[in-house]
N, C-alpha and C positions, 0 to 999 in steps of 0.2 A: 113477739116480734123483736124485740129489746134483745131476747137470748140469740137467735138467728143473726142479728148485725154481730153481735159478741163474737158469736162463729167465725164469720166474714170477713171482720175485718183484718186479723194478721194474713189469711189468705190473700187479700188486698196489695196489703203495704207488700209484703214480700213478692208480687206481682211487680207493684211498683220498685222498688229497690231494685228487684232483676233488671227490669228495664231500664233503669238508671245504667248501672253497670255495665247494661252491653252497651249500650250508644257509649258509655265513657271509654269502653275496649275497641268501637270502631272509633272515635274519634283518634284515640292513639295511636290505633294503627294507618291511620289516614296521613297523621301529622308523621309517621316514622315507618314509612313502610319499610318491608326487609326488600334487600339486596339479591337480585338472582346470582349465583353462586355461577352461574353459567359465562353471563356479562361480566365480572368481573373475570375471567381467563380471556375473555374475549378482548379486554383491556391490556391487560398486561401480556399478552402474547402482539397487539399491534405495538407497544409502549416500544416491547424487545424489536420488532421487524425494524422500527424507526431509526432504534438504537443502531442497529447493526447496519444499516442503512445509511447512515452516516458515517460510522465507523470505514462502511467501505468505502467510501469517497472519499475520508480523506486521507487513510490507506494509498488509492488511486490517482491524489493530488500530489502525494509524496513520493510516490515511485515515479510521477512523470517528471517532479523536479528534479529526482535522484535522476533521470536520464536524460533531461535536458543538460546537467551540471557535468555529467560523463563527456556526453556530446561534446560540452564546450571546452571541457580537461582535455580530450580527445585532437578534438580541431589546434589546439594551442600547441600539444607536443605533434602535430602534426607540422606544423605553420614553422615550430622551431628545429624539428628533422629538418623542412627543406628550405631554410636560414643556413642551419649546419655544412647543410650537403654544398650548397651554391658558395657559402666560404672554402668550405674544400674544396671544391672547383677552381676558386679563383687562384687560392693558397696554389696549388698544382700547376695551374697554366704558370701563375709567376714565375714558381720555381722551375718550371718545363721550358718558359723563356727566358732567363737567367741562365739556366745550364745551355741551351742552346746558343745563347752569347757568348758565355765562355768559349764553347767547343770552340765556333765556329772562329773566335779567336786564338784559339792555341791551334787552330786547323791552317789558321790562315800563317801565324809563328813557325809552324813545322814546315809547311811548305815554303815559309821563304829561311827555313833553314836555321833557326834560332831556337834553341831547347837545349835541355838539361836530360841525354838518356843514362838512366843506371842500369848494368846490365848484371844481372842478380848470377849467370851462369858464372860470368867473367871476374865478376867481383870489382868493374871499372865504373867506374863515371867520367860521364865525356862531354864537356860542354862544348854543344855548334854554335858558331855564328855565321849566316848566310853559309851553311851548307859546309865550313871547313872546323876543322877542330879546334879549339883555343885554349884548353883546358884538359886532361887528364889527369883523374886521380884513383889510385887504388883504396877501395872500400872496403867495412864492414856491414852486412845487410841483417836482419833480423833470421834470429835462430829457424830451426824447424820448431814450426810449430805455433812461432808467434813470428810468421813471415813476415816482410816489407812489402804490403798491398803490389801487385802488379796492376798497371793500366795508365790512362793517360791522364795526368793531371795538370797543374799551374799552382806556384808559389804563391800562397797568398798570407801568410804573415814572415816577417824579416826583423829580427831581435840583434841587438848585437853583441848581447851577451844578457841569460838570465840561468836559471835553475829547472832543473829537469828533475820534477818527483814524482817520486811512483810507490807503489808498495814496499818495492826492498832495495830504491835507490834513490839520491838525492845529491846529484852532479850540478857542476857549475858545465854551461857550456858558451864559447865565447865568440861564434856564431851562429846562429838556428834560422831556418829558411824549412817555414813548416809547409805540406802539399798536399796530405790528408788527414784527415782527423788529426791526431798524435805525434803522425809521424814526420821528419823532416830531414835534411839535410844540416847535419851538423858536426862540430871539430870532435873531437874525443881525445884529451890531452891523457886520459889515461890509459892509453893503447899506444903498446909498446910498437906493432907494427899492424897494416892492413893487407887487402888482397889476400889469395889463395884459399883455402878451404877455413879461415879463421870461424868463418860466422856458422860453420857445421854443430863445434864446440863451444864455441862462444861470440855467438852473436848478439846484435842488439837487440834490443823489444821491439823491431821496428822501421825504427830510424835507418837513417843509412851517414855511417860514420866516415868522414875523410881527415888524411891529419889538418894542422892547422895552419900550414900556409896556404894550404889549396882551398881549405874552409872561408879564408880571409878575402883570398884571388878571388875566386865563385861569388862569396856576397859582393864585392865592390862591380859585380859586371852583371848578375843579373837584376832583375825588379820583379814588382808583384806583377803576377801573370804570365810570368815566363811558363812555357808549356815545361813539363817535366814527364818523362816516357819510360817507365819502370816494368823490363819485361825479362 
């Protein structure tokens, strides 16, 4: 019986030991179980949706500020166009009712007969007063090419002596009675004579030249706003 237990018992113990060992292999795998390989994709595929998910919102937060901010860039050069536009309005009427002051003032001088007309064929200037002549002088008018404006204007600056420069000249002149831009009524002490075809070959830039007593005569009788009729 003694030989039989001898038998038995490492059959036993390695019984026992097994079963040690498996309960030691469930217990660890209790305390550590593995990871489905399936759930994890299933994580990291919602992690990304979330991700992206956000991303487009605030993608969508930003394009709406980018388009509220246009808006408002938009509305402001809008608001300052028609600022612009409404000064240019007023700018115009001003100046629409200024010229029509004037007109109607060199309208109302012509008809009672007071103006200065140069007459560009004739090569004359003739000063009216109420309707009769009080002044004649023979002129030099602006060459071809760089004419003496034709139409109806009013003296509006009176020098009584200053310098006339330009590109290729720089004259004293010792009265100027200016009526468009540039252009004016003044002496030219360095002309020999006026009238006749002078101003074909050598005319002025312009101006409308008379000698200098008639230059002297003319400033002492006219004033600013005299009409002046250049045809």
């Amino acid at each position: 019986m003694k030989g039989m237990l001898k038998k038995k018992l490492p059959v036993f113990t390695a019984l026992v030991l097994l079963t040690v060992a498996l309960a030691s292999s469930m217990v660890s795998a209790a305390e550590n179980p593995a990871v489905d390989p399936a759930l994890l994709q299933a994580l990291a595929a919602q992690q990304a949706q979330q991700a992206a998910n956000e991303e487009a919102a605030r993608q969508t937060l930003l394009a709406q500020l980018a388009a509220q901010q246009a808006a408002a860039a938009q509305q402001a050069a809008n608001e300052e166009a028609a600022r612009q536009a409404l000064l240019a309005q007023a700018a115009a009427a001003k100046k629409a009712a200024e010229e029509a002051a004037a007109q109607q003032q060199q309208t109302a001088a012509i008809s009672n007969g007071t103006y200065v007309d140069v007459s560009i064929d004739t090569q004359t200037l003739t000063y009216f007063v109420n309707g009769a002549p009080v002044l004649v002088a023979p002129t030099v008018t602006g060459s071809p090419g760089r004419s003496t404006p034709r139409g109806v204007f009013a003296i509006n600056s009176m020098i009584p002596g200053k310098y006339l420069t330009g590109p290729t000249w720089h004259v004293y002149v010792n009265r100027w009675m200016r009526f468009s831009g540039n252009c004016g009524i003044h002496d030219a002490n360095w002309r020999k004579s006026f009238g006749g075809e002078i101003y074909k070959h050598n005319g002025s830039h312009g101006c409308v030249n008379i000698p200098y007593d008639q230059a002297v005569a003319l400033y002492n009788m006219v004033g600013i706003g005299t009409p002046v009729i250049v045809h």
